[in-house]
N, C-alpha and C positions, 0 to 999 in steps of 0.2 A: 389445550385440546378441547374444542367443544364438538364434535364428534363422539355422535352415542356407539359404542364398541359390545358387538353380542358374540361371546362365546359359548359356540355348542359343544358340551361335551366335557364334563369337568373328574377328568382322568388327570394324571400328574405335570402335563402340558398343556390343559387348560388354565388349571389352578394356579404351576407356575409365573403364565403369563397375566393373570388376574391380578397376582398377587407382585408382581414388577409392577407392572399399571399403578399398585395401590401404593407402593414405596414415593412411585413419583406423583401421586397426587393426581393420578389420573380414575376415575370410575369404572367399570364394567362390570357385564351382567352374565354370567353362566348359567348356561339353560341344559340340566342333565336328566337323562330319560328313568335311571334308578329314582324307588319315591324316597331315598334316606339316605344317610352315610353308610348305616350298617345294612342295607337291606338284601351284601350279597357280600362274600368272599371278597378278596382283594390279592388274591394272587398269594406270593410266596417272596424266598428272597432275591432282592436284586443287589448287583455289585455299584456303585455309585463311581464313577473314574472322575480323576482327578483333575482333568483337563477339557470334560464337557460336564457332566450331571453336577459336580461340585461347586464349579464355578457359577452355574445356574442357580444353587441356592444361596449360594455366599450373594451374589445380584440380589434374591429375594429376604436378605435380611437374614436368613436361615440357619445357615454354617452350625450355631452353637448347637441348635434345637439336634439340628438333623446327629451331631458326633451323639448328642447324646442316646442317640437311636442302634449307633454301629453294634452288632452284633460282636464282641469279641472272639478274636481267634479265627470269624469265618471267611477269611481271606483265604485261608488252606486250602488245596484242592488235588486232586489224586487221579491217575488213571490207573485202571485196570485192562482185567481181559478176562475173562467167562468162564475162568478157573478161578479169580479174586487176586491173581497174581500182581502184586502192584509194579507199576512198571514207570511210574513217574509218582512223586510224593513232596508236595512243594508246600510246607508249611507258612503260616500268615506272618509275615516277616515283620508284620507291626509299623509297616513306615507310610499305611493309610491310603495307599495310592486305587485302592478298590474295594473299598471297606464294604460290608452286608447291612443291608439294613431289610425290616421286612413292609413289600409295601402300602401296606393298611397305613401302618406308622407312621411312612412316608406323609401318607397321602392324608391322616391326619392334622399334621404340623402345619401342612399348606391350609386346610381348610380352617384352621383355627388361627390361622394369621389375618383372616378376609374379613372384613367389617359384615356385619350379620345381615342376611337377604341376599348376598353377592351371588348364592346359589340357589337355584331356583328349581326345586326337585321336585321330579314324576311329570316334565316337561319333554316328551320324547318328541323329536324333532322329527317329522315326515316327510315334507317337501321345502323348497327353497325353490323361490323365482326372483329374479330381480327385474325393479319398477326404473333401471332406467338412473342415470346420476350417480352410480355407485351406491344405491340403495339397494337393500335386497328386503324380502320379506319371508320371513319362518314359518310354515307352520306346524301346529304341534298335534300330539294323538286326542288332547283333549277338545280341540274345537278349535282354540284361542290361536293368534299370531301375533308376529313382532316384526317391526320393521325397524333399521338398521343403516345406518351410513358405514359402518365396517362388521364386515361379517368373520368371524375365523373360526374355521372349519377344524377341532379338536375333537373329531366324534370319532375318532378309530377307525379301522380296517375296511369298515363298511360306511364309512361317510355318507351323509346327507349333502353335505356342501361340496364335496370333491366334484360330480358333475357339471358344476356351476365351470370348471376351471379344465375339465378333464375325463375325456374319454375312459381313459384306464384301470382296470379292475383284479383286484386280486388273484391270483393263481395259485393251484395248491402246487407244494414245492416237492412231493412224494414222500412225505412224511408226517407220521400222524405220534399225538403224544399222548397216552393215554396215565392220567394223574392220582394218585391215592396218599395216604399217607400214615404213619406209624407215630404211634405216642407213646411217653416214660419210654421210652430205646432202649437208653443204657440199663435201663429193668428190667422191662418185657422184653426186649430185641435186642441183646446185648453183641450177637454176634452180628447183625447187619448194622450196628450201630459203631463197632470196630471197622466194620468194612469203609462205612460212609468217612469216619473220620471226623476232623474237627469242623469244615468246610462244605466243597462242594465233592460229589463224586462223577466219574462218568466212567463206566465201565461198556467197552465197546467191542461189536464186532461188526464183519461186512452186513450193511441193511440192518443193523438193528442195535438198543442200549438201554440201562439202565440205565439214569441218571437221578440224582438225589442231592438236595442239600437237608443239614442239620439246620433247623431252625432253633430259636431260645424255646426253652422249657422242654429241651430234647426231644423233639420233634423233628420226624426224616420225612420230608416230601419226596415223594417220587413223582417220576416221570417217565414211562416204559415210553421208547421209540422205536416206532417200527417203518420201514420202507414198504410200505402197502398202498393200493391202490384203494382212493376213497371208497369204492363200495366193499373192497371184503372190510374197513371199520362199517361201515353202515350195515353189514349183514350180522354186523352182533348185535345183539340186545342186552344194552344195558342198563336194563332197566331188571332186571334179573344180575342180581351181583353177583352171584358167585358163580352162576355158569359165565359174565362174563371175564371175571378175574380168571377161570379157568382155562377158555379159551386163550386170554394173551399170554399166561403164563404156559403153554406149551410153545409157545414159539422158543419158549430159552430152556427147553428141554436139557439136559447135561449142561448147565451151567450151575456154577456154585451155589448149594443151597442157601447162604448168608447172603446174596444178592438176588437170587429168585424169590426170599421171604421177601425181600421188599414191595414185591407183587403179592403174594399171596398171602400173607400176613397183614395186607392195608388195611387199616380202622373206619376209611372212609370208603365210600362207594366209589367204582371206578370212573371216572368222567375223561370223553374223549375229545380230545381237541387236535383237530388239523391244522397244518402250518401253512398260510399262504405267506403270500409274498406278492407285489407292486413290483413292475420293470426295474432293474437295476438302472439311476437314472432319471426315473419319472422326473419333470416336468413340465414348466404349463408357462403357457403365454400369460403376461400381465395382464389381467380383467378389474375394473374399479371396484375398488371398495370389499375384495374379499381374498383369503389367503387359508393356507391350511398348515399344521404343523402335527408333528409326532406320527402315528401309524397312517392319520389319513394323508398325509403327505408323503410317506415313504416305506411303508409297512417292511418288513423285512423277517428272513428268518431269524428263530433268535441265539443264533448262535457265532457269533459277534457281542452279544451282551450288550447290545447298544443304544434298542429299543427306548427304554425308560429314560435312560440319558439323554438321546437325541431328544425325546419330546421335552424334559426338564429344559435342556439348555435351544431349544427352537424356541418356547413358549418365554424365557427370561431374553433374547437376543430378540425375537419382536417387541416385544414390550421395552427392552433401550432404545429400539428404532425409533417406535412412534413417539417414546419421552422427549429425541434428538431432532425429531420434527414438527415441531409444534405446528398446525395448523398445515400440515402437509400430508395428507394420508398416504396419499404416493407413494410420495419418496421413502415414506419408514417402508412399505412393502416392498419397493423396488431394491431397497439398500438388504432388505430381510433378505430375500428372495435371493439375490445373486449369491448371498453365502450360504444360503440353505442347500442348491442343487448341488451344489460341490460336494458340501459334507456329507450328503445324504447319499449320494452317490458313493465315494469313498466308503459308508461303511457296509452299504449295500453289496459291493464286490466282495469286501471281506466275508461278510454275512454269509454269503454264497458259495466262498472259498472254504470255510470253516465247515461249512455244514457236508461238503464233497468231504472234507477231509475227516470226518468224523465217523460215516456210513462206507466208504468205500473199499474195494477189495483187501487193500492193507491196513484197515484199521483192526485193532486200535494204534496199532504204529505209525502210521500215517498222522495222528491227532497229535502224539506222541513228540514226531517230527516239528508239529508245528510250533510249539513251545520253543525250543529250540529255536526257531526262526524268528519268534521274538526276541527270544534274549539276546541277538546277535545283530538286532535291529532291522529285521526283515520285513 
């Protein structure tokens, strides 16, 4: 492979594909807009499935690093209903098939697997034009650019590289999530810390939820869901925390107090984030010399759990293509591509189906239901 490879965007499907590339002996370059590892959160827990995100690291060498990361017990997970009534309770059966890890951790392991320089940080990436032969050329917030014979677009939701390839732009999906979170639980919060359980929680009704997982060192992230219209979130101010913990925590007016503290008891400020979503489907004509994987490829709600994984195992499944085509850029994209739209599609719908089935008139029963529908192979 003598083909310089630049990837924008070094989230858990850039890295993954960085760090395939490095197993087989191949170079590239990640160019990320954060100026450090640590220079921001890194999210919360993710479940890792055994038949995309896992396979993606066992490709990147990973397997041991990553078990030794799994969150014990937090495979559990619970439904409720706005009394705390549990109404599904499905403990971590230990046979690994969705294990927790959280992903800083993750996202650790990858970057200390990469020969040092391979990330190139406080590189934020502004436009992309291409010169023509399957080159493309970068340029960045700070002046500088890079020119490139394969470009891959791992910049998330709002890509830089995605218009190279595609029209198509996120849409919000009616649902906003607004995130906090509780520390020492079993201490300080021992009753929402019963509620939460060993796992994840998701306590639901029509248009709206709590949801929460136990992270290590007993720690409950939340995440309040509400079916609102992006401006009544933009008409709170949050930058004023506790008028705006107030505000979301009347929406669950007469629900149980051990699940409303997890709103109004967060240690952290409230921070809101909306959920888009990319066409169920997206799509894009073959264009030389650049591709895209994980959110900028297929962003999705996240409720399908699929997010993290699809980009792990898109970013480890390019990076075999281009190892299996030596001297064919192409063909590794062409071969990428034709298994990328399928799957991404496939979890797309689900994504879509889960999220109706979570917010809708019959929930929480309806969510309830769909457990069920798995285990009966539906």
């Amino acid at each position: 492979m003598t083909t310089d490879i630049t990837i924008i965007g070094a989230g858990l499907g850039g890295l993954a594909l960085a760090r395939v590339l490095h197993v087989h002996g191949i170079p590239a370059t990640v160019y990320e807009a954060e100026p450090s590892p640590t220079a921001r959160a890194q999210g919360g827990m993710l479940d890792i499935h055994d038949y995309n995100g896992q396979r993606a690291l066992k490709a990147a060498g990973l397997f041991d690093a990553f078990l030794g990361l799994v969150h014990e017990g937090g495979e559990a997970s619970r439904v409720l209903d706005e009394h705390a009534t549990v109404l599904r309770d499905e403990p971590d059966d230990g046979t690994g098939g969705r294990p927790e890890v959280h992903r800083a951790e993750l996202r650790r392991i990858l970057l200390d697997s990469l020969p040092a320089g391979t990330v190139k940080w406080g590189r934020k990436a502004t436009g992309v034009r291409p010169l023509g032969g399957g080159r493309h050329e970068v340029a960045f917030a700070d002046g500088t650019t890079v020119t490139t014979g394969l470009l891959v677009g791992a910049d998330g939701a709002w890509s830089r590289v995605r218009p190279l390839l595609s029209d198509a732009q996120p849409e919000y999906v009616g649902i906003s999530f607004i995130e906090t979170c509780l520390f020492d639980a079993d201490t300080r919060h021992p009753a929402s810390a019963r509620a939460v359980g060993d796992g994840a929680l998701f306590a639901l009704a029509p248009g709206k939820g709590i949801l929460a997982h136990r992270e290590p060192g007993a720690v409950l992230h939340t995440y309040v869901a509400l079916a609102k219209p992006q401006e009544w979130l933009a008409g709170i101010d949050f930058g004023d925390a506790d008028a705006a913990t107030a505000r979301v925590a009347a929406e669950f007016d007469g629900w149980a107090p051990e699940l409303t503290a997890l709103i109004t008891d967060g240690e952290t400020a409230p921070v809101p984030r909306t959920v888009n979503a990319l066409p169920i489907g997206h799509r894009w004509d073959r264009v030389p010399g650049v591709t895209l994987l994980g959110d900028a490829a297929h962003l999705m709600s996240p409720f399908a759990g699929e997010g993290a994984n699809l980009a792990l195992y898109d970013g480890a499944e390019l990076g075999n293509a281009i190892a299996a085509h030596p001297g064919d850029v192409e063909a590794a994209l062409t071969a990428y591509e034709e298994a990328l739209f399928p799957r991404s599609a496939e979890a797309a719908a689900e994504a879509a189906r889960n999220h109706e089935l979570c917010f809708d008139d019959d929930a929480p029963h309806s969510f309830v239901a769909l457990f069920t529908t798995y285990e009966q192979g539906g």
